[in-house]
Every structure is written in structure tokens, then in C-alpha cells.
VEXDREN-2710 file (C-alpha; in Angstrom, 1 decimal):
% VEXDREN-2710
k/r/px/py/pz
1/UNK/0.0/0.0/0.0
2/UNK/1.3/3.5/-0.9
3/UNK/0.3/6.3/1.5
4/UNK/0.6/9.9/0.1
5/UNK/1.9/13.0/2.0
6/UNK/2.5/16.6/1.0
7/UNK/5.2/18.5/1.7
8/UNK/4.6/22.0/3.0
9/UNK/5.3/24.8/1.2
10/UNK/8.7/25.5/2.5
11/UNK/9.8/21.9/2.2
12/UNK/8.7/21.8/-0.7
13/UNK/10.8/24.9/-1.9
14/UNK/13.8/23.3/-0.5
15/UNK/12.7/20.2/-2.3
16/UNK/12.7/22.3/-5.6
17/UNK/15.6/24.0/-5.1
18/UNK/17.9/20.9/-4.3
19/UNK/16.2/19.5/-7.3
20/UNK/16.8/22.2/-9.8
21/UNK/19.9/23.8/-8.5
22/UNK/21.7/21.3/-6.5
23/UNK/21.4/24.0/-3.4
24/UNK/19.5/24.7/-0.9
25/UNK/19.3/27.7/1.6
26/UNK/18.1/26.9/5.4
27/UNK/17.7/29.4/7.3
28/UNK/20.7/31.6/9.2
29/UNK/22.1/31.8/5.5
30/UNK/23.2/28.2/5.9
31/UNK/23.5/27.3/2.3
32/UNK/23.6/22.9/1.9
33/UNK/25.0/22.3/-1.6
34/UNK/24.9/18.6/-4.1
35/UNK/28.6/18.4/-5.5
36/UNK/26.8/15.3/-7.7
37/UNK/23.9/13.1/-8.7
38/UNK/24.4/10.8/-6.0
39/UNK/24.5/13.6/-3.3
40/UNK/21.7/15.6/-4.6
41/UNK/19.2/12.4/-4.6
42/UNK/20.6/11.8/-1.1
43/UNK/19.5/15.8/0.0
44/UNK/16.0/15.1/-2.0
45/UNK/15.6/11.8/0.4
46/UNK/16.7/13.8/3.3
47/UNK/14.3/16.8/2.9
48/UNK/10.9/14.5/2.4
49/UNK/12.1/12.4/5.3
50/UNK/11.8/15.7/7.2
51/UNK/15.5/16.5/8.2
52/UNK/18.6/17.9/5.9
53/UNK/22.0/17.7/7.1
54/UNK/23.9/20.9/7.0
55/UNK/27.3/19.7/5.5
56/UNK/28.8/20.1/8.8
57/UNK/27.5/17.7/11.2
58/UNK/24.2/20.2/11.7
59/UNK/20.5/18.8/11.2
60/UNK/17.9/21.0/11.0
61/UNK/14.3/19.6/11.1
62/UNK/12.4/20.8/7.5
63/UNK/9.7/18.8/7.6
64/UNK/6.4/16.8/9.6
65/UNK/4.8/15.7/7.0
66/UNK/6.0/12.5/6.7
67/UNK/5.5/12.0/10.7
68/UNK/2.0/13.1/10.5
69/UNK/1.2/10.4/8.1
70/UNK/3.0/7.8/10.2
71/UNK/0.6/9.1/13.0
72/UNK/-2.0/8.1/11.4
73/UNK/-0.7/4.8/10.4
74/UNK/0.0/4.3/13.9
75/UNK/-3.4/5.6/14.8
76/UNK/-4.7/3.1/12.8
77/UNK/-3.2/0.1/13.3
78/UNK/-1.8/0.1/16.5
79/UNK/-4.2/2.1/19.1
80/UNK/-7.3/1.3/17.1
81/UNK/-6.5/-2.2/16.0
82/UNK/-4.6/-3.3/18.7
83/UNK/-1.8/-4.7/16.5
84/UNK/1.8/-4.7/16.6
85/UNK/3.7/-2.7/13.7
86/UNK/7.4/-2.7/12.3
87/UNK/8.5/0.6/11.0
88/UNK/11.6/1.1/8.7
89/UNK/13.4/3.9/8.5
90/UNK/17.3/5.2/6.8
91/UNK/18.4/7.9/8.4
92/UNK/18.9/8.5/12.5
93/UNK/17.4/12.1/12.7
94/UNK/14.2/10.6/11.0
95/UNK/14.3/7.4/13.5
96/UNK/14.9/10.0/16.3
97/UNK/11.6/11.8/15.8
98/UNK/10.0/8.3/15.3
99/UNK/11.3/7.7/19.0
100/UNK/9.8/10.7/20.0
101/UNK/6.3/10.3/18.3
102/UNK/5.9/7.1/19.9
103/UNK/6.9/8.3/23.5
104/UNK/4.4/11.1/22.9
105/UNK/1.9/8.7/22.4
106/UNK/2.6/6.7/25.2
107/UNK/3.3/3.8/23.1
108/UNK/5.9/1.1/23.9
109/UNK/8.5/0.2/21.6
110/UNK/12.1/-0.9/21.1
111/UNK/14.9/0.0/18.5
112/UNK/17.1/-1.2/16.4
113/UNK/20.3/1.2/14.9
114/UNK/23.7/1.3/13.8
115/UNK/24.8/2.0/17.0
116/UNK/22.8/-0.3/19.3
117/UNK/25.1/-2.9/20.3
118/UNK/25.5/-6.5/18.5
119/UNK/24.9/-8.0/21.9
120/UNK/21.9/-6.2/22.8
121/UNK/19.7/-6.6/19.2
122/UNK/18.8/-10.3/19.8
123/UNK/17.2/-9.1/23.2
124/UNK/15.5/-6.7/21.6
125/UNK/13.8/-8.3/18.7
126/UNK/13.0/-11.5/21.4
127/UNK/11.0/-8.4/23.7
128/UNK/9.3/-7.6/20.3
129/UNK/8.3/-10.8/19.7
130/UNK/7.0/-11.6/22.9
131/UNK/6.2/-9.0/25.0
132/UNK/2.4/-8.1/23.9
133/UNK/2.6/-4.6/25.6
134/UNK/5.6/-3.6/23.4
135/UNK/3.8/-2.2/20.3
136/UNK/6.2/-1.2/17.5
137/UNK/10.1/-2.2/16.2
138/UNK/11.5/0.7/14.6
139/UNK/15.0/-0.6/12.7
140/UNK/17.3/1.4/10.3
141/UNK/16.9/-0.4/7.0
142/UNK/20.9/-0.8/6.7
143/UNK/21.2/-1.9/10.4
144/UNK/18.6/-4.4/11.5
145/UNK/17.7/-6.0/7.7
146/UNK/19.4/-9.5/7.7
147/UNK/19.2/-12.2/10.1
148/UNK/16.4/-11.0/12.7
149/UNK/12.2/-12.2/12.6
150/UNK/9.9/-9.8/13.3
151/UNK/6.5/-12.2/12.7
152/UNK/4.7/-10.8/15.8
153/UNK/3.3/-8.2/13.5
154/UNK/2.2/-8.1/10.3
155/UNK/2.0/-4.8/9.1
156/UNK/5.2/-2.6/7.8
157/UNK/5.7/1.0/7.3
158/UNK/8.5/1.6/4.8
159/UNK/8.7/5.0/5.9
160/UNK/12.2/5.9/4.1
161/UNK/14.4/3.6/1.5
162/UNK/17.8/3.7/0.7
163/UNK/18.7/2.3/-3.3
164/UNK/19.5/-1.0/-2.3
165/UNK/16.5/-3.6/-3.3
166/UNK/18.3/-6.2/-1.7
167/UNK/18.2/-4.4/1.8
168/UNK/14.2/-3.2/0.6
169/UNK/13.6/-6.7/-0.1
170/UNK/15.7/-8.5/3.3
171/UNK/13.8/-6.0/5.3
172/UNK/10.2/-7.3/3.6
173/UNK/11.8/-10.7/4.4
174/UNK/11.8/-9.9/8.1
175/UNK/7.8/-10.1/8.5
176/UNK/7.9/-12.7/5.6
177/UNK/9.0/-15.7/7.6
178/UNK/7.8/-19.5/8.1
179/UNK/6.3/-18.4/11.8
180/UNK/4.3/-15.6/10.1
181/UNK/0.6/-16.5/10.3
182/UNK/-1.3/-13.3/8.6
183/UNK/-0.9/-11.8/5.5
184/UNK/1.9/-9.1/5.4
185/UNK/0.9/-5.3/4.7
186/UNK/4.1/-3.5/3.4
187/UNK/3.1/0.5/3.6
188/UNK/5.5/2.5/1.8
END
């Protein structure tokens, strides 16, 4: 399923500038630039994710529109179907606000990142899969792809890719398993 968000307006200049003119201004005159193709579609995925690095270790938030729609997704399936959800996400600003959307909301969850510890990930996807009051599994698509089962839910929110569709297609493989007993709902 394919869930549709709009950026507002001054993302969505940022957007256009990036894409034009491989620059974008943020404010304070902080000006982020794309020395090539592969850096500009890297700022594109940055800005509709809702964050844009500044170049020098800087991240300035551009963006909720993305969030919002996860809200509702998380509205949806989780506090008004009572189900558990898996949400997939690229970069760490993004899985940072993620974090803080779901503590808002009083939901619990656990985490998966590059700079969780090896020893601590199998302890975490376990509490996932057993622990009924923990809710959602937020891992970063490079990070928590291979080698992990998330069957306890069913339903997964794709909410940034990188251009790997071997790590699109492990991380699909993580619901996708021989315990799974429902059908899988990928939301991108």
C-alpha cells in the first residue's frame, strides 16, 4: 500500500531548489550544496524524510509531513486495531523523531540502529516478539535487515528507503518468515 503526504510549502521549496539547483538555503544563511547526482538524490531523500544535514554535522528539522502520516498509520493500526507494527526507516534524525512520536503517544516500543550494540539486538527483537505490551520495532533499513524475525506483527511502514533492493527486499523478508501466520501489509 502506498500512502501519500504533502510536503509543506517551504519543504517543498527546499525540495525544488535541491532538485533544480543542487542548493538549498536553510535558514541563518546556511546554504547545503549537491557536488553530484548521487548527493543531490541523497538531500532530496533527506528533505521528504523531514530533516537535511547541513554539510557540517548540523541537522535541521524541515519537515512533519511525513511523521503526520505515520501518525495516522499508527493511529490506525496500532491504538485502534490493537496490532503490533514494524517501521523502517534510513536515516537516524528521522528514526529520532520516530522515537519521540511514539513516546508522545505513550506507546511502547524498542529499536534497532547502527549504534545499538550487537549483543543487545537479539534481546531486543525476542521483547518484540514476545512481550504483547511492546507495540512497535523501529529498525534502520541498513542496520537491523538480515538475520532478525519480526513475525509478531504483520503490518510494515517503509517510511524511508535507501537504493538498495536487496536491503528493501531483506527488510520485507523480516515479516515474511515460516512463523508468520497473517498476511503481510508493506506501507510504503
Amino acid at each position: 500500500a502506498i500512502r501519500y503526504c504533502e510536503l509543506e510549502s517551504k519543504a517543498q521549496r527546499l525540495y525544488e531548489q535541491m532538485r533544480k539547483e543542487c542548493v538549498a538555503e536553510l535558514e541563518g544563511e546556511k546554504v547545503v550544496t549537491a557536488a553530484n547526482v548521487l548527493s543531490k538524490l541523497l538531500r532530496l531523500q533527506q528533505i521528504t524524510g523531514g530533516f537535511l544535514g547541513d554539510g557540517e554535522g548540523n541537522v535541521k528539522k524541515v519537515s512533519d509531513s511525513k511523521l503526520s502520516v505515520l501518525k495516522e498509520i499508527i493511529e490506525d493500526v496500532v491504538i485502534d486495531g490493537g496490532k503490533k507494527l514494524v517501521v523502517f526507516a534510513r536515516f537516524r534524525p528521522e528514526i529520532a523523531a520516530i522515537e519521540k512520536l511514539l513516546q508522545d503517544l505513550k506507546i511502547r516500543y524498542e529499536c534497532i540502529h547502527g549504534d545499538i550494540d550487537m549483543s543487545i539486538r537479539g534481546k531486543k527483537v525476542k521483547a518484540f516478539q514476545t512481550d504483547p505490551e511492546l507495540k512497535v520495532f523501529i529498525a534502520q533499513l541498513q542496520t537491523a535487515g538480515l538475520g532478525i524475525t519480526l513475525t509478531a506483527a504483520d503490518t510494515a511502514v517503509f517510511y524511508s528507503l535507501d537504493f538498495s533492493f536487496a536491503n528493501y527486499d531483506q527488510a520485507k523478508a523480516r515479516l515474511h518468515r515460516i512463523s508468520q501466520k497473517n498476511n503481510v501489509t508493506n506501507i510504503h
